[in-house]
C-alpha positions in Angstrom: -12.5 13.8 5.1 -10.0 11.9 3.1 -10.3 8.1 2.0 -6.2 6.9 2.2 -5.8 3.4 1.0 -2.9 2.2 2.9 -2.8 -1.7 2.4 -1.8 -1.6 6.1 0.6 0.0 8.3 3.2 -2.4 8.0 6.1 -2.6 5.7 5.5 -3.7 2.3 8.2 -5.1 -0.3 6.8 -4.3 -3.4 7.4 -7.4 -5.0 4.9 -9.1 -2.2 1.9 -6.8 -2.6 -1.3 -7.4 -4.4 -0.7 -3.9 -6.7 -2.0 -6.0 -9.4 -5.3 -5.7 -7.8 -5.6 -3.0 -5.4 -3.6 -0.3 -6.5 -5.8 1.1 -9.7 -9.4 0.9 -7.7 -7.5 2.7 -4.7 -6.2 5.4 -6.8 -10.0 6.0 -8.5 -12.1 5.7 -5.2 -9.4 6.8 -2.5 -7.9 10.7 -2.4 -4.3 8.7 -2.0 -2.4 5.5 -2.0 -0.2 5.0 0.1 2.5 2.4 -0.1 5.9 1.8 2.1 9.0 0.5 0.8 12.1 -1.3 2.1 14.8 1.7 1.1 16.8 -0.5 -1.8 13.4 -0.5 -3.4 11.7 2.7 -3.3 15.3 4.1 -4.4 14.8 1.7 -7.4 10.9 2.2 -8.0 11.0 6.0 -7.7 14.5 7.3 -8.8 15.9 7.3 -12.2 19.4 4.5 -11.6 20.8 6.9 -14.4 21.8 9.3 -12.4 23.2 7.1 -10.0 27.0 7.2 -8.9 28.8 3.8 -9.1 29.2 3.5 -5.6 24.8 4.0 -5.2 24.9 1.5 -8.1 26.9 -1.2 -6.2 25.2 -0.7 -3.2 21.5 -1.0 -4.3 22.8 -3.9 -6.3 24.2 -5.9 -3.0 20.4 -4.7 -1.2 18.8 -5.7 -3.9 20.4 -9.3 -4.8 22.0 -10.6 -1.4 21.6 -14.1 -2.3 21.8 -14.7 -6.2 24.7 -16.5 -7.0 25.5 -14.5 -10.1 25.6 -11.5 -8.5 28.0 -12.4 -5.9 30.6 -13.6 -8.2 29.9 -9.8 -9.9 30.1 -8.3 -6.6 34.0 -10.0 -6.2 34.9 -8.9 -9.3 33.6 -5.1 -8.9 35.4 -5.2 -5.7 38.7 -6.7 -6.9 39.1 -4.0 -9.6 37.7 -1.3 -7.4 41.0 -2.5 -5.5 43.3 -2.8 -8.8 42.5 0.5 -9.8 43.1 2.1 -6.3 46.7 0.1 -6.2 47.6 1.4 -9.8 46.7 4.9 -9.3 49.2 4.8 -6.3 52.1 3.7 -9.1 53.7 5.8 -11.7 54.0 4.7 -14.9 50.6 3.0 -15.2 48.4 4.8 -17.0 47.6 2.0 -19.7 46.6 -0.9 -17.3 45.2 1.6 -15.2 42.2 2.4 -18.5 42.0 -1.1 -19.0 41.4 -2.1 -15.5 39.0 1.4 -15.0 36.9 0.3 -18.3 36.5 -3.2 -16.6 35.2 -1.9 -13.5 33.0 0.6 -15.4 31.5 -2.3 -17.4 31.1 -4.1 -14.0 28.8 -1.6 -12.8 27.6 -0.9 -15.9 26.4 -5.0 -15.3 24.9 -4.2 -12.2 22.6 -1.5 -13.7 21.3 -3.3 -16.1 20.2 -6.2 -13.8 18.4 -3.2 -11.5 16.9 -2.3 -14.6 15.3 -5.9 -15.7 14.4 -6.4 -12.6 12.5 -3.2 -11.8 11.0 -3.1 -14.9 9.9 -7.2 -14.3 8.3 -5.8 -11.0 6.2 -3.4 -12.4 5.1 -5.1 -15.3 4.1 -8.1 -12.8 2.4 -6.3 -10.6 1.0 -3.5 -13.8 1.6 -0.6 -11.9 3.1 1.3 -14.9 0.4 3.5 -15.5 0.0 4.4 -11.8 3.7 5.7 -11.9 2.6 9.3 -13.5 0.0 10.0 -10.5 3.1 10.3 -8.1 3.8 13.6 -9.7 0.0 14.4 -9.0 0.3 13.4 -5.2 -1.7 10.9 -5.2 0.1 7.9 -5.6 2.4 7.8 -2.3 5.9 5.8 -1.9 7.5 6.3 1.3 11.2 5.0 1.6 12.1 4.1 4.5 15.5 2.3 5.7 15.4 -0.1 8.1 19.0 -0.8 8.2 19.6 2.4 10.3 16.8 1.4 12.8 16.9 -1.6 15.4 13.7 -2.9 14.1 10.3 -2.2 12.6 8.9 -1.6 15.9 10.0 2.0 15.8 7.9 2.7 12.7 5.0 0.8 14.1 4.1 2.1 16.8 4.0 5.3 16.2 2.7 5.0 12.5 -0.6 2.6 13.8 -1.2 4.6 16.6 -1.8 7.6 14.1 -3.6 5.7 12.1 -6.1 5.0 15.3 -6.6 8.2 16.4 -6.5 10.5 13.2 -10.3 11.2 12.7 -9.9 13.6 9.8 -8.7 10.4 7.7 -10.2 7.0 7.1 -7.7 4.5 6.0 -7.9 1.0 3.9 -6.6 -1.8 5.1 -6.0 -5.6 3.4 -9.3 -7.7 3.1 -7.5 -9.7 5.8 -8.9 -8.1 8.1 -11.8 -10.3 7.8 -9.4 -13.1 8.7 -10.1 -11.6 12.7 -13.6 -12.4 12.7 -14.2 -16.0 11.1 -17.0 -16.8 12.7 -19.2 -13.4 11.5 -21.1 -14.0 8.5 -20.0 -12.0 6.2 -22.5 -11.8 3.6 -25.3 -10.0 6.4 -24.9 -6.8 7.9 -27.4 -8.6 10.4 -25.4 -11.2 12.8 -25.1 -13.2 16.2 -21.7 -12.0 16.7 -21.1 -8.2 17.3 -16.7 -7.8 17.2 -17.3 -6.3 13.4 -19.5 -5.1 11.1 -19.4 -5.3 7.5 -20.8 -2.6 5.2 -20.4 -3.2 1.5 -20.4 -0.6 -0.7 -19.2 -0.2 -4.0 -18.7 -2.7 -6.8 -15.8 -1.6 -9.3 -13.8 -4.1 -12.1 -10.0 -4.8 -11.8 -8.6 -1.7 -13.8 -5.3 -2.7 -14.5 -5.7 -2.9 -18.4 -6.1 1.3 -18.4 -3.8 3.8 -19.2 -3.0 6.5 -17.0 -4.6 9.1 -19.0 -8.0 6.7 -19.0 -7.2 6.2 -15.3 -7.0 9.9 -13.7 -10.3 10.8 -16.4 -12.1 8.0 -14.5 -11.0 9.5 -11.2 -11.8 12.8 -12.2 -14.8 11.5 -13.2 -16.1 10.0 -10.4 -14.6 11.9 -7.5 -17.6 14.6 -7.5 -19.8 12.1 -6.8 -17.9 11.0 -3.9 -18.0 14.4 -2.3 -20.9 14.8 -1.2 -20.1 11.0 0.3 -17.3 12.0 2.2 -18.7 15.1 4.0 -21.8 12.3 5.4 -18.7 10.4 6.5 -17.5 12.3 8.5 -20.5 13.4 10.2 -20.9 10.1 10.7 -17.6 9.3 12.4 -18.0 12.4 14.7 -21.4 10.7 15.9 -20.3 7.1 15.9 -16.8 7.8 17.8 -18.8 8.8 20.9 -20.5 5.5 20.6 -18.6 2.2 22.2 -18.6 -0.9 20.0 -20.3 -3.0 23.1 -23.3 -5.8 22.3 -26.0 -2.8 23.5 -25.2 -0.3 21.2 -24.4 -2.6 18.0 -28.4 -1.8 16.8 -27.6 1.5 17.1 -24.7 1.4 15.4 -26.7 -0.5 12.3 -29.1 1.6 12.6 -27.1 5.1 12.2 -25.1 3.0 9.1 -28.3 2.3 7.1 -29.6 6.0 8.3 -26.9 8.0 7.4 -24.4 6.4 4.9 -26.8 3.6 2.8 -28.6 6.7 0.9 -25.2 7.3 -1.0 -24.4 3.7 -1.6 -26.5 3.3 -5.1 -25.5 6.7 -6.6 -22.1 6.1 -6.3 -22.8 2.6 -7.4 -24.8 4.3 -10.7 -21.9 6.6 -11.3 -18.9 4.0 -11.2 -21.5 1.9 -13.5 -21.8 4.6 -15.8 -18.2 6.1 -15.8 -17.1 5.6 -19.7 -13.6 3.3 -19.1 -15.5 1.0 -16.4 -18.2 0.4 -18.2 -16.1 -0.3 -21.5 -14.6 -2.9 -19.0 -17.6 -4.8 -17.6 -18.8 -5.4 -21.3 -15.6 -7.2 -21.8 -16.9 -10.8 -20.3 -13.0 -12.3 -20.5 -12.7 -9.7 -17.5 -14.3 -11.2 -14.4 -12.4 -10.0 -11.6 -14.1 -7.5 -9.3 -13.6 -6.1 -5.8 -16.0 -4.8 -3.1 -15.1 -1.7 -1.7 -16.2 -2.2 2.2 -16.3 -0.5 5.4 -15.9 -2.1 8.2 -16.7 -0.9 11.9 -15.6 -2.4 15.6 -13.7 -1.1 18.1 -9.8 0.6 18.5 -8.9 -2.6 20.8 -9.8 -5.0 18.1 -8.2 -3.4 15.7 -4.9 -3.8 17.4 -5.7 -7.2 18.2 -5.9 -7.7 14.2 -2.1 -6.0 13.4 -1.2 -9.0 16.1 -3.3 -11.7 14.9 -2.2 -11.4 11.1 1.6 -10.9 12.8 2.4 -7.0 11.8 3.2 -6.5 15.2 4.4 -9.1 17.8 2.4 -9.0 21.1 4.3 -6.6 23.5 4.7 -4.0 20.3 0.6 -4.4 20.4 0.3 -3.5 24.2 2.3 -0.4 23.6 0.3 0.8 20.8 -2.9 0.0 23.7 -0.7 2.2 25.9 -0.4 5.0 23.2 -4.1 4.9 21.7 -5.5 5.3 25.3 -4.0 8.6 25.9 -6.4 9.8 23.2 -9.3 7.8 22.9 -11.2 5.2 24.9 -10.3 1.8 23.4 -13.7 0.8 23.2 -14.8 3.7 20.7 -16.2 2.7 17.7 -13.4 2.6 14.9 -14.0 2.7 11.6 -11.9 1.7 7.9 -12.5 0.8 4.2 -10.9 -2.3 2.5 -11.4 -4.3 -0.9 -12.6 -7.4 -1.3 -11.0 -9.8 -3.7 -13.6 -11.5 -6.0 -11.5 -13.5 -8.5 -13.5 -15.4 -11.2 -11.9 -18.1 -13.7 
């Protein structure tokens, strides 16, 4: 079985996603991370802008900056000697204007690359995914481009894409701690509870770990992933048990029950190992470093799970009724569904 952190299955601009927080832990405890992007941006996260035509240039640039008051007055300008240079090559006789108005239009773009630059290079810094960059090359940090422009709407990404997610059992996938937004009234602290629409396994412990290097980063992963093995092989036994199982009130002590049977035992070894890994535990000695996250698995039903993609607005309500109509040609809505998420602990 493979752990895939996917923050969820919507769309995510990367300058609106917590990749300050999530993205190292995923990469360490998850096989991959995966992470959607708006077209203009995963062209600018992923490829290098100095290969880029003038034309790719120009067009990322409008994408990118559609508003910015700046960058419209450069876009008039590009596009009035894009113009001056098309009229003059038409002419005879030209040829000195013709350089002059070409090396204006080259330092134009030239502009535009620059500002694609800062501002890629601002994003990552922000968000300190700079060291995550290399494990693309490893395939194991995932950026999907995707361009809306030539689609109606979202919708015809999310159907299909959540629906996968709901009935691929060979895969467990990590959603947002938002999830946990669904189910207010559980306590959240107890497996133990009144309410049965969700319950809440925590597992692992592990610091923030955006102050490493990638090099520190994969020896960690490398580190710790044989220790998840044997882990991930209980998993999916488990899931091939607990899928056969509806998430109803009469089977919820069953469903504990097979959790603290089955998957508990591996909880403090894995705990021990992350403790011990060498970069982690140079981390936790650091007291100034007080963020943490809970890695936790969380278990209810396919229907609710929808109901949480509406509820937290990734899908609008007649986009969830078709992904109902889509998930019940595999599996009964009921069945026990199960994902892994972090938990945010942020200390100041």
């Amino acid at each position: 079985m493979k752990i895939t952190y996917y923050d969820s299955p919507e769309i995510n601009i990367v300058e609106n996603y917590m990749a300050c927080f999530m993205v190292q832990p995923s990469l360490i405890l998850a096989d991959t991370f995966t992470i959607s992007l708006d077209d203009s941006w995963g062209k600018l996260v992923m490829e290098d802008i100095d290969t880029w035509s003038h034309e790719k240039i120009y067009t990322s640039f409008k994408e990118v900056f559609p508003a910015d008051k700046n960058a419209l007055g450069m876009i008039k300008e590009y596009n009035q000697m894009r113009q001056a240079i098309k009229n003059l090559k038409a002419l005879r006789n030209k040829h000195k204007e013709l350089s002059r108005i070409t090396h204006m239009f080259n330092s134009i773009s030239n502009g535009f690359k620059i500002y694609l630059e800062f501002h890629r290079d601002e994003v990552i810094q922000e968000h300190k995914i700079q060291e995550c960059l290399p494990f693309a090359q490893d395939g194991v940090f995932i950026m999907k481009s995707i361009d809306f422009k030539q689609m109606d709407n979202k919708e015809h990404v999310l159907i299909p894409e959540i629906t996968k997610v709901l009935i691929n059992r060979l895969e467990i996938m990590a959603f947002h701690e938002s999830v946990e937004k669904m189910f207010s009234h559980v306590n959240y602290n107890e497996i133990e509870s009144n309410e049965f629409d969700f319950i809440r396994i925590p597992l692992w412990e592990i610091p923030v770990l955006d102050e490493l290097a990638y090099k520190q980063l994969k020896y960690t992963r490398n580190d710790l992933h044989p220790a998840m093995a044997p882990f991930k092989i209980k998993l999916q036994e488990f899931w091939d048990e607990i899928v056969t199982i509806q998430f109803i009130d009469e089977n919820i002590e069953q469903l504990k029950h097979l959790c603290q049977t089955k998957l508990y035992p591996f909880v403090q070894p894995i705990q021990h190992a992350i403790d011990e890994s060498l970069y982690i535990s140079q981390i936790k000695n650091k007291s100034q470093n007080n963020n943490k996250l809970t890695m936790c698995m969380g278990i209810t039903s396919a229907d609710r799970l929808i109901q949480y993609y509406e509820k937290v607005e990734t899908v609008l309500p007649y986009v969830a009724s078709e992904i109902k109509q889509q998930v019940s040609r595999y599996m009964d809505l009921k069945a026990t569904q199960m994902f892994v998420y972090f938990k945010v602990h942020t200390i100041t």
